[in-house]
N, C-alpha and C positions, 0 to 999 in steps of 0.2 A: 630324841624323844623328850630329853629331860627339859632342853629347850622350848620344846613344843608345849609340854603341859607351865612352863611358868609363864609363858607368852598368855596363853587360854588364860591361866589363873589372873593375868595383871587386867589383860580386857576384862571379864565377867566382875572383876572389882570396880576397875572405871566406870563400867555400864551400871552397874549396881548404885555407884556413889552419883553417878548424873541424873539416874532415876529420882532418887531420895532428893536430890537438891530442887527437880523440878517439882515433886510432893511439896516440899518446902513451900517454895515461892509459890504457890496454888493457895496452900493453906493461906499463910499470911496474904493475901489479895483479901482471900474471902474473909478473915477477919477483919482487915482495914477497912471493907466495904459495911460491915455491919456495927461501925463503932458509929456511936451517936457524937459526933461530932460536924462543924462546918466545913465545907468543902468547897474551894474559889473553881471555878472552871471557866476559862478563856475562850471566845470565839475563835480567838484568833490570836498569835501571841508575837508576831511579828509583822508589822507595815513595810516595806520599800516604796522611799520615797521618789525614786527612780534616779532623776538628776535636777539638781536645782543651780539656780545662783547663789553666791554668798549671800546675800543683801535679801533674800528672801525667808520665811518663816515656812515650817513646813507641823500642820496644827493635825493631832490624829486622834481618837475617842476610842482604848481599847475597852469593847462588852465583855462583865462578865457574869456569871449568873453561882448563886450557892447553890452544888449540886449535895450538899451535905443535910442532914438534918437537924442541926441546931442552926441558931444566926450567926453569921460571917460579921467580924469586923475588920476594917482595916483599919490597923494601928499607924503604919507609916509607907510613905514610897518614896524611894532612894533615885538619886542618876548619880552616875557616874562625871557629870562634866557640871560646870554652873551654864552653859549653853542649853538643858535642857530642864524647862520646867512643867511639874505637872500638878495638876489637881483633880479633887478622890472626891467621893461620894462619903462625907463624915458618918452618917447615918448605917447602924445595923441593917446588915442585909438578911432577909428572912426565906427561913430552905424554899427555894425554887422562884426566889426574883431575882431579877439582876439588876446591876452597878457597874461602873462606870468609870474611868480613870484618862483623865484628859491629857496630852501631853504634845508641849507647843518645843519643838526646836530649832534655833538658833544658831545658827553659824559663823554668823558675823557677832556676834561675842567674842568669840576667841578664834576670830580667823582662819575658820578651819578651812579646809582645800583638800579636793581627793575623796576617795572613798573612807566614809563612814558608816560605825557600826554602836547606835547608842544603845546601852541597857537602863531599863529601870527594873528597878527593886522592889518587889510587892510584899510587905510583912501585916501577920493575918491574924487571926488567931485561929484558922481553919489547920485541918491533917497535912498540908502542903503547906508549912506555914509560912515557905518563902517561893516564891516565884517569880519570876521575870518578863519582861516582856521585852521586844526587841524594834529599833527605828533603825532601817540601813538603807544607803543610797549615795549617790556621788554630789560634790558640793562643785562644784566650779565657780570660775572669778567673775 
C-alpha cells in the first residue's frame, strides 16, 4: 500500500511538472511572437545538389523574407570551407520583403570527393540571430 500511494505521489508530481513546463514553453512562444523585433524566415534552408563532377560549380539563391516587424539586417555570412562562396543582399530588409543570399560551390578547390554536407552561417540582427542554411550532395571525379 505504502508502495502504491508513493508510486501515485511520484507520477501526479511528474504529470504536474510536465504540465507547467509545457505552460512554459506556450507562454514564452507567445511572448517571442509579440516582440517588436526582425525575424529572417527561409523558404527553404537546405538545397541537394544531388551528384556532380569535381570540375563542376554547383550555383544556389537561398529566399528569405522578414517575417518580424522591424527591419532585418544582415551583418555577415559564414562557410565553413574556402570552396564555398556566397553573396547577400547589403541592404535593410523591411517586415514582410524578402532577400536573398547567393551561394556558388566549388569542389575542385579543395578537391573534394564523396558526399558533401556544406553549412553557411547567417548572422542578423533578427530574434534568430543565427541561422544556417544547408548545400549537400555527392562530388565525384
Amino acid at each position: 500500500m505504502k508502495k502504491s500511494l508513493i508510486i501515485l505521489l511520484t507520477s501526479v508530481f511528474f504529470l504536474t511538472t510536465q504540465a507547467f513546463a509545457q505552460k512554459e514553453a506556450a507562454e514564452a512562444l507567445k511572448q517571442d511572437l509579440n516582440l517588436k523585433t526582425p525575424r529572417i524566415t527561409f523558404a527553404h534552408n537546405a538545397y541537394n545538389f544531388k551528384t556532380i563532377k569535381a570540375d563542376e560549380v554547383v550555383n544556389v539563391t537561398f529566399h528569405f523574407k522578414n517575417t518580424g516587424t522591424k527591419p532585418l539586417q544582415i551583418y555577415d555570412v559564414q562557410t565553413t570551407c574556402g570552396c564555398t562562396l556566397t553573396d547577400w543582399d547589403r541592404e535593410v530588409v523591411h517586415p514582410n520583403a524578402v532577400g536573398k543570399i547567393s551561394v556558388s560551390y566549388h569542389p575542385a578547390k579543395k578537391q573534394q570527393l564523396g558526399k558533401q554536407q556544406k553549412v553557411v552561417l547567417i548572422i542578423s540582427n533578427a530574434i534568430n540571430r543565427e541561422e544556417k542554411v544547408y548545400l549537400v550532395g555527392e562530388v565525384l571525379k
